[in-house]
N, CA, C and O atoms as a DFTB+ gen file, in Angstrom:
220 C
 N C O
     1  1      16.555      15.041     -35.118
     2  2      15.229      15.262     -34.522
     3  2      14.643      13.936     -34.044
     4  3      13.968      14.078     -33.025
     5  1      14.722      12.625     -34.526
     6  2      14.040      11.331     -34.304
     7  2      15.153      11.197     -33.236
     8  3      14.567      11.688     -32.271
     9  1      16.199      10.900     -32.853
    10  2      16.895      10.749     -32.518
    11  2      16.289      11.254     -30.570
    12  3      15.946      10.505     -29.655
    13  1      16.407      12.998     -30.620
    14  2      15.978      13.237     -29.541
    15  2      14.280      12.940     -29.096
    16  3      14.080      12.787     -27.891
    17  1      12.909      12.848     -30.165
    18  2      12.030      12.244     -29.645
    19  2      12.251      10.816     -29.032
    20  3      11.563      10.637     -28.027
    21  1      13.099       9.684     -29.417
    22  2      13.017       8.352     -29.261
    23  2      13.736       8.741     -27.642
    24  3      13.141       8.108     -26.770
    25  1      14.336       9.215     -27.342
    26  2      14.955      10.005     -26.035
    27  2      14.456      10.464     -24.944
    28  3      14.842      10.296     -23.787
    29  1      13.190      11.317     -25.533
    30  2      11.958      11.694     -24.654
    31  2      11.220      10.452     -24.473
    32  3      10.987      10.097     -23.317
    33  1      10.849       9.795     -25.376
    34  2      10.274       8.509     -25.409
    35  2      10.503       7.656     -24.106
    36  3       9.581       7.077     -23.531
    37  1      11.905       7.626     -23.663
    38  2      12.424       5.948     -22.963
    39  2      12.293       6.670     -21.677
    40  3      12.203       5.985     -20.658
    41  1      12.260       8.601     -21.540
    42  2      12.701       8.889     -20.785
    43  2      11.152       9.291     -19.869
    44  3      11.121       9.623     -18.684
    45  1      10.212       9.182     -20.589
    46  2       8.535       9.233     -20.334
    47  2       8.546       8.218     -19.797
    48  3       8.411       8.190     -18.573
    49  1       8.721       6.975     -20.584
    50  2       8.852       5.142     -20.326
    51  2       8.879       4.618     -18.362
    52  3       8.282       3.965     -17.506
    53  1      10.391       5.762     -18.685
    54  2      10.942       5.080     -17.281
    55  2      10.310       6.198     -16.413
    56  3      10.184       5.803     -15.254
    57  1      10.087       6.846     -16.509
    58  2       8.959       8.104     -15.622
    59  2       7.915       6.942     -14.895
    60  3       7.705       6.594     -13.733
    61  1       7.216       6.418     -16.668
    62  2       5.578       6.198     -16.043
    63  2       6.025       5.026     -15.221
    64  3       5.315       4.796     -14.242
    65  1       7.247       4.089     -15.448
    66  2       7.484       3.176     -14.902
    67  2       7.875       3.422     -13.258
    68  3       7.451       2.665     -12.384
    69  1       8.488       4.246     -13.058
    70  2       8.490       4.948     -11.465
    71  2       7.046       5.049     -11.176
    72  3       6.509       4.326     -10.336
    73  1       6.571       5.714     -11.691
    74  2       5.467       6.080     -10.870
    75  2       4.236       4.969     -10.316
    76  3       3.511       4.923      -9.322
    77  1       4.482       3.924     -11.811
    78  2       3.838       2.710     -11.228
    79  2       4.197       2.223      -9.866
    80  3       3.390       2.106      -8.944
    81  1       5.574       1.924      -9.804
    82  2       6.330       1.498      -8.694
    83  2       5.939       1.794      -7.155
    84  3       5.765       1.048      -6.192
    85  1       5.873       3.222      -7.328
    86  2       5.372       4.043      -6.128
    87  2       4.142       3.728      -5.865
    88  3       3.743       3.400      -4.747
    89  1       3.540       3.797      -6.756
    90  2       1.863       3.558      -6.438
    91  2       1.447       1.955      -5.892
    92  3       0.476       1.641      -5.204
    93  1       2.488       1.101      -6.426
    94  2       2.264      -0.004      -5.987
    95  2       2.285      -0.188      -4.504
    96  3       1.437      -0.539      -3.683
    97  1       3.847       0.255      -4.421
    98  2       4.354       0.168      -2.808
    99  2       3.262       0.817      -2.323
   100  3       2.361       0.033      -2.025
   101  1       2.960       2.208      -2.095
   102  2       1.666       3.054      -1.686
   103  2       0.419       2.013      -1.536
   104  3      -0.374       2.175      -0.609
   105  1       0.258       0.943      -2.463
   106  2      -0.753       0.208      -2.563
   107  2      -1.039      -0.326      -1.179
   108  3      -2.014      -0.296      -0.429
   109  1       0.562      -0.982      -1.111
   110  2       0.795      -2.485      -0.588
   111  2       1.082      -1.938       0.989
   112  3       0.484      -2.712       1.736
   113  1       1.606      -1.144       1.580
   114  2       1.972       0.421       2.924
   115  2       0.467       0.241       3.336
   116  3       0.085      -0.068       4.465
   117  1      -0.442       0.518       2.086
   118  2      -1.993       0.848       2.982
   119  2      -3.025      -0.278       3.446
   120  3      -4.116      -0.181       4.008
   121  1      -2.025      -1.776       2.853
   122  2      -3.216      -2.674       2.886
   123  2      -2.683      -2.964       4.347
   124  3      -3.408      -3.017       5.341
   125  1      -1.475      -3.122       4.337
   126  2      -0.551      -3.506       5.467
   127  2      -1.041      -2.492       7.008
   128  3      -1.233      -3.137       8.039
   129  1      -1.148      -1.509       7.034
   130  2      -1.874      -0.566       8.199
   131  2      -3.689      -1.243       8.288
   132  3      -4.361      -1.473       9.293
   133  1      -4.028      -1.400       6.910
   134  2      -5.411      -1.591       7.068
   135  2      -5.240      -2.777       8.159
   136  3      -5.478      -2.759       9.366
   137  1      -4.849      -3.604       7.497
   138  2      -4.797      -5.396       8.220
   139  2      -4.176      -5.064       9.737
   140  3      -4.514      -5.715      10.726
   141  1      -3.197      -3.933       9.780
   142  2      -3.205      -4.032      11.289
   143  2      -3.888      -3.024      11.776
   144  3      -3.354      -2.604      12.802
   145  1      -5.043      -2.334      11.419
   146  2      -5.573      -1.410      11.986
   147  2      -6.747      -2.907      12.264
   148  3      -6.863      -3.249      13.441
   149  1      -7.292      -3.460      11.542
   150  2      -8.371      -5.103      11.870
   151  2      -8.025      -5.345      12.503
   152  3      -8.626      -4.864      13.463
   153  1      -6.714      -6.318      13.001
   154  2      -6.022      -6.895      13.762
   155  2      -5.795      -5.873      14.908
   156  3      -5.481      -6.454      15.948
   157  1      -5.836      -5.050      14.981
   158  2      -5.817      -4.179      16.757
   159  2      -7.342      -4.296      17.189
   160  3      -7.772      -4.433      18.335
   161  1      -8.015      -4.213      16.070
   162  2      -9.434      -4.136      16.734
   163  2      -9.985      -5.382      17.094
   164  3     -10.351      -5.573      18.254
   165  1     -10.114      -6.508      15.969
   166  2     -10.130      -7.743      16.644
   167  2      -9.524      -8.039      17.971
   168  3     -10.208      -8.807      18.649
   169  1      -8.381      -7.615      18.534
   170  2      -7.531      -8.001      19.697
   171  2      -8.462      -7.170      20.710
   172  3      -9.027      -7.861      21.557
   173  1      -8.625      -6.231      20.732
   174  2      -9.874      -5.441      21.453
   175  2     -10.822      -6.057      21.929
   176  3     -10.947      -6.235      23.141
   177  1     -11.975      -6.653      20.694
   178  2     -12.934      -7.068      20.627
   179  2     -12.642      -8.731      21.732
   180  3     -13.468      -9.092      22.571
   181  1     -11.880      -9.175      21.565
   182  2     -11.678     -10.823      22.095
   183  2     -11.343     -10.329      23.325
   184  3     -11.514     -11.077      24.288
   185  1     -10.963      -9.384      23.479
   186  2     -10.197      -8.881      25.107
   187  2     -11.157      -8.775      26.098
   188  3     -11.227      -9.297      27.210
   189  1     -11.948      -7.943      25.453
   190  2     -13.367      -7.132      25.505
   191  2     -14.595      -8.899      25.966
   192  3     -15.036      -9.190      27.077
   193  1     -14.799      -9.733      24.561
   194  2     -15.379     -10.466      25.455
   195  2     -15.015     -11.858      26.423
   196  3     -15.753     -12.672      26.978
   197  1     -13.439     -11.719      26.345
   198  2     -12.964     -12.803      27.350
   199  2     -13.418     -11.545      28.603
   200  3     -14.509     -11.804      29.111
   201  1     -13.060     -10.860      28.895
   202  2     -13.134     -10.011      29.917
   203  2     -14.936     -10.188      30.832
   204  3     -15.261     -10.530      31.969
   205  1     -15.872      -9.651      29.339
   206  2     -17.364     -10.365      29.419
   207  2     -17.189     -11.571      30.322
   208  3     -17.238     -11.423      31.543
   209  1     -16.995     -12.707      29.792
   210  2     -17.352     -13.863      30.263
   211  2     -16.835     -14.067      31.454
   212  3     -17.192     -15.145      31.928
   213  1     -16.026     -13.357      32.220
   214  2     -15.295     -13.899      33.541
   215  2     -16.220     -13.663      34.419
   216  3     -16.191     -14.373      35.424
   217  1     -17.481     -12.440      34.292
   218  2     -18.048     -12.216      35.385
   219  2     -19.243     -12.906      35.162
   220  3     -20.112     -12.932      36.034
């Protein structure tokens, strides 16, 4: 009986340990779109007032 809880145990372990994993990457996927979702708009915005200033 100890035998198969310590089993469930490593096998929860490495579960929660996946799931950290995922969530990290998931973390790191959304900062990465954020920064280029900024970065498209900044490029906009400078486009936008070099464009301004010519006239």
């Amino acid at each position: 009986m100890n035998y198969y809880d310590n089993d469930y145990e490593n096998k929860i372990f490495e579960l929660e340990s996946q799931i950290q994993d995922l969530q990290n990457k998931q973390r790191i996927s959304e900062q990465k779109s954020a920064s280029r979702r900024r970065g498209f708009w900044w490029f906009i915005l400078v486009l936008l007032t070099l464009d301004f200033n010519n006239y």
